[in-house]
C-alpha positions in Angstrom: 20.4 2.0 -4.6 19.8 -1.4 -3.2 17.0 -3.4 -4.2 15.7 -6.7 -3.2 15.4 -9.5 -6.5 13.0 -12.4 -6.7 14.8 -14.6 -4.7 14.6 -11.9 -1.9 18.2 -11.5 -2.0 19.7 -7.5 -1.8 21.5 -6.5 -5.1 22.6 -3.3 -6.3 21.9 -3.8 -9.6 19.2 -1.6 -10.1 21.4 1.5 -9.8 19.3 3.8 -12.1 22.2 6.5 -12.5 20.1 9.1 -12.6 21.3 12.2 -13.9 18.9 15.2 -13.0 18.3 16.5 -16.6 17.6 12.8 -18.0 15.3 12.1 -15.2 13.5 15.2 -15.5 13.0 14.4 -19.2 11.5 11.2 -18.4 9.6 12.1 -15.5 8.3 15.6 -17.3 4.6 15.9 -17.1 2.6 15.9 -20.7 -0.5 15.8 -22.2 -1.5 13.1 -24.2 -3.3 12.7 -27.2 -6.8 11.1 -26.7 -8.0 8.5 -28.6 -12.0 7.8 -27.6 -11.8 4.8 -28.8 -9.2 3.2 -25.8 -10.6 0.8 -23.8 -9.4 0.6 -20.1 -10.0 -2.8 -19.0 -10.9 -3.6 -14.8 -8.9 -6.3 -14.8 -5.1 -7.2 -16.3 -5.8 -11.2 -16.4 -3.5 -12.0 -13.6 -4.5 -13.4 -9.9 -4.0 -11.1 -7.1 -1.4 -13.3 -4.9 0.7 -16.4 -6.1 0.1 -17.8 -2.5 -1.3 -17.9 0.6 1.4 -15.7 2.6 1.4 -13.1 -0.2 -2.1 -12.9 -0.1 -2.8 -12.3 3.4 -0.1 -10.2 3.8 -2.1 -7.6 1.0 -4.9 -8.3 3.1 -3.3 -7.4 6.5 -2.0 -3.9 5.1 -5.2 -3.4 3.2 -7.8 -4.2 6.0 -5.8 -2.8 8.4 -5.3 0.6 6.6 -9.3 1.0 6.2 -9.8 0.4 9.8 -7.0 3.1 10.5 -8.8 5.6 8.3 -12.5 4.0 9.1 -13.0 7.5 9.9 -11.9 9.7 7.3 -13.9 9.8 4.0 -11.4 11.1 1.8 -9.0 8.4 2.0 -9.3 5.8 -1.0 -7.7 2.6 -0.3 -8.0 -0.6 -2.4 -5.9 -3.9 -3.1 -4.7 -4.6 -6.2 -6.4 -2.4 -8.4 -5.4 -1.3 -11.8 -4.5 2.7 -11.7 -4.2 4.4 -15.2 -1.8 7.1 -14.9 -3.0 9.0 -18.1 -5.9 8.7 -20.5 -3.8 7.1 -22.9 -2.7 3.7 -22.5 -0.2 3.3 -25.6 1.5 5.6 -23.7 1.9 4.0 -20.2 -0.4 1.0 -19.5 -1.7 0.2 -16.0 0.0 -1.2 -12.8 -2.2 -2.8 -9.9 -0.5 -2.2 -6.7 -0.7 -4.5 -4.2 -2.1 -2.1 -1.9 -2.1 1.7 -2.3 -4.0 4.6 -0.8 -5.2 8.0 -2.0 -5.9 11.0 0.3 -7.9 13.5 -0.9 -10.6 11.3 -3.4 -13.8 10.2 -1.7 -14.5 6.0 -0.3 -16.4 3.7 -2.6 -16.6 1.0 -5.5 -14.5 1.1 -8.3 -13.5 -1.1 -11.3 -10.1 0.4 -11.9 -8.4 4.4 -10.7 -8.5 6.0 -14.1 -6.6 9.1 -12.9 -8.1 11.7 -15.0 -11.1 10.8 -13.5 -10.3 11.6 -9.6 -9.2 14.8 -10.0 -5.8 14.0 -11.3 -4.5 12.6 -7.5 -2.5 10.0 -8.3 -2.1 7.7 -5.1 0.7 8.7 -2.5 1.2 5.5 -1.0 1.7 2.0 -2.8 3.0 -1.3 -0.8 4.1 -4.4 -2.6 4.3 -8.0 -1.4 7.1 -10.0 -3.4 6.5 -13.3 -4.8 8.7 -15.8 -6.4 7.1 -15.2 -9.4 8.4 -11.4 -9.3 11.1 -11.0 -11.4 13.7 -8.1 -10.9 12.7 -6.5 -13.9 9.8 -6.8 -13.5 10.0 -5.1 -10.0 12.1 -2.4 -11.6 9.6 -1.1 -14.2 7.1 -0.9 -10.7 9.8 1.4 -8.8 10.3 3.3 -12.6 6.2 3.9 -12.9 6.1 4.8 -9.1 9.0 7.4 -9.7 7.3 8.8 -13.1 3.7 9.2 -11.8 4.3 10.7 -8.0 3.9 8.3 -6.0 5.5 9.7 -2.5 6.0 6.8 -0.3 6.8 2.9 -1.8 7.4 0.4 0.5 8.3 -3.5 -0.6 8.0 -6.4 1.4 9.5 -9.7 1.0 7.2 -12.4 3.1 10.0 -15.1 2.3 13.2 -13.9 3.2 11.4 -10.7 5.5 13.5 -8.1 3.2 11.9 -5.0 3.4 12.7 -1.4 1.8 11.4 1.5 1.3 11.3 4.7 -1.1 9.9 7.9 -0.4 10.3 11.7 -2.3 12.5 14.0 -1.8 13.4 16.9 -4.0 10.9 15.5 -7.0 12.9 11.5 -6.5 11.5 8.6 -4.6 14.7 8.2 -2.8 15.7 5.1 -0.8 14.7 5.1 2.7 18.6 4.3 4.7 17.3 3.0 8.1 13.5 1.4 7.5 13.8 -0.3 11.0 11.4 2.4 13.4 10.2 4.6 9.8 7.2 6.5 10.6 5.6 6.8 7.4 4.6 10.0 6.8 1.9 9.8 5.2 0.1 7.3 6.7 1.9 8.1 10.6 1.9 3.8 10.7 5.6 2.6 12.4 7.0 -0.5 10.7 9.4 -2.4 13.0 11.3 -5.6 11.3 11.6 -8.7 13.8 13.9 -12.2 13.2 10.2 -13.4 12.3 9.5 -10.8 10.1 7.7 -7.1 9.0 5.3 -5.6 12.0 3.5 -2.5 11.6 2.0 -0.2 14.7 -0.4 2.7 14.5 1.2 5.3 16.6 -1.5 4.5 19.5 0.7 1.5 19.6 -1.7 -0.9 18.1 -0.4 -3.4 15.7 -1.6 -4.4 12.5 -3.1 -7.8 12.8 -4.5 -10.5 10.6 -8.1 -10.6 10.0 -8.1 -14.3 12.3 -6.3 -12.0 15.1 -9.0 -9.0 14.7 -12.2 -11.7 15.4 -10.3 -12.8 18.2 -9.4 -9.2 19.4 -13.0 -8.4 18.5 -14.3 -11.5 20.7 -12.6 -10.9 23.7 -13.7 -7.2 23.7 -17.1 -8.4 23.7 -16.8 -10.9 26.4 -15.4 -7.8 28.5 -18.2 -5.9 28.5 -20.1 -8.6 29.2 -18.6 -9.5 32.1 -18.4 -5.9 32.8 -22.2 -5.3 32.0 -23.0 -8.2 34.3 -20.9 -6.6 37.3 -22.9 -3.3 36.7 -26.5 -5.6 37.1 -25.4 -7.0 40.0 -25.2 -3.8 41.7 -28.7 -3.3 40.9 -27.6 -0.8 37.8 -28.7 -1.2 34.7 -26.0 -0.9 32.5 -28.5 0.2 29.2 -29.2 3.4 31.3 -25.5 4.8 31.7 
């Protein structure tokens, strides 16, 4: 399985081996024991980007996601928030990916996804940005807890060197995705299309995700249309409020 390391460089050297009896140990669902007395802490002590690029690229898929699901109430979405797996952190401690998104739990503020707590949906989608402060192992346990806790679709992006992958389950195993250039994710029916320049993602209307600079502008010129357009209708003697 090929994998891109902090430099953004492809190495094969997170080959996991993974023999179906060992995995299914690893990965076998259990119930903890609960200690009240566990805190679960909103916030691991670490920034959300190491730059500029990484940051607005979280931003881009994150902002972009919510207006793609603007209308659909039961799709969670959130940057970079910590999501506990099970009610017992000695046993697996939180990740915060960079984005990820839940279908099936409801919109709305939260400190941290404690998974117990949203009716045990762990989130189908996760997307990481890389950094160069991302080390490979580092990366690895990410790809590890992904595969352990269900996640269905992983996709990594490399702003830097534009490496991108992607994972996604089949037969109970996020499995590496062979040909990422034209996937249709299919969860999220978003296309991702990699350019000389770098990652571009479409809705399947066609519309591509855009940064939140290229949205005002979209979002200004759309109002200076119908404008213009409302102006044309007046001098017709209409008035466009009455159509």
């Amino acid at each position: 399985m090929l994998f891109w390391d902090y430099r953004g460089k492809i190495t094969s050297l997170l080959e996991f081996n993974f023999q179906t009896n060992n995995l299914r140990a690893e990965i076998m669902t259990f119930t903890p024991a609960i200690d009240p007395d566990i805190e679960y802490p909103d916030s691991d002590g670490k920034p959300m980007a190491d730059n500029t690029e990484q940051y607005e690229w979280i931003v881009k898929i994150k902002e972009n996601l919510e207006i793609l699901f603007a209308n659909s109430p039961q799709v969670f979405i959130a940057g970079y928030l910590l999501w506990y797996p099970v009610q017992d952190k000695k046993i697996t401690g939180p990740v915060a990916p960079d984005v990820m998104v839940v279908f099936g739990r409801p919109k709305g503020r939260r400190g941290s996804y404690k998974q117990w707590q949203e009716d045990n949906i762990a989130p189908q989608v996760v997307f990481e940005i890389l950094s160069p402060s991302n080390s490979l192992e580092e990366m690895e346990r990410k790809l590890l807890f992904y595969q352990r806790y269900g996640v269905e679709e992983y996709y990594l992006y490399d702003p830097d060197s534009h490496s991108f992958q992607g994972w996604w389950r089949r037969e109970g195993l996020l499995s590496s995705i062979p040909e990422i250039k034209g996937w249709v994710s299919p969860r999220l029916n978003i296309r991702f299309e990699l350019r000389e320049d770098g990652l571009e993602i479409y809705s399947l209307d066609g519309q591509k995700f855009l940064s939140s600079i290229e949205l005002s502008q979209r979002l200004e010129q759309e109002r200076l249309k119908a404008e213009r357009l409302a102006e044309y209708i007046r001098s017709l003697g209409i008035d466009p409020d009455t159509l």
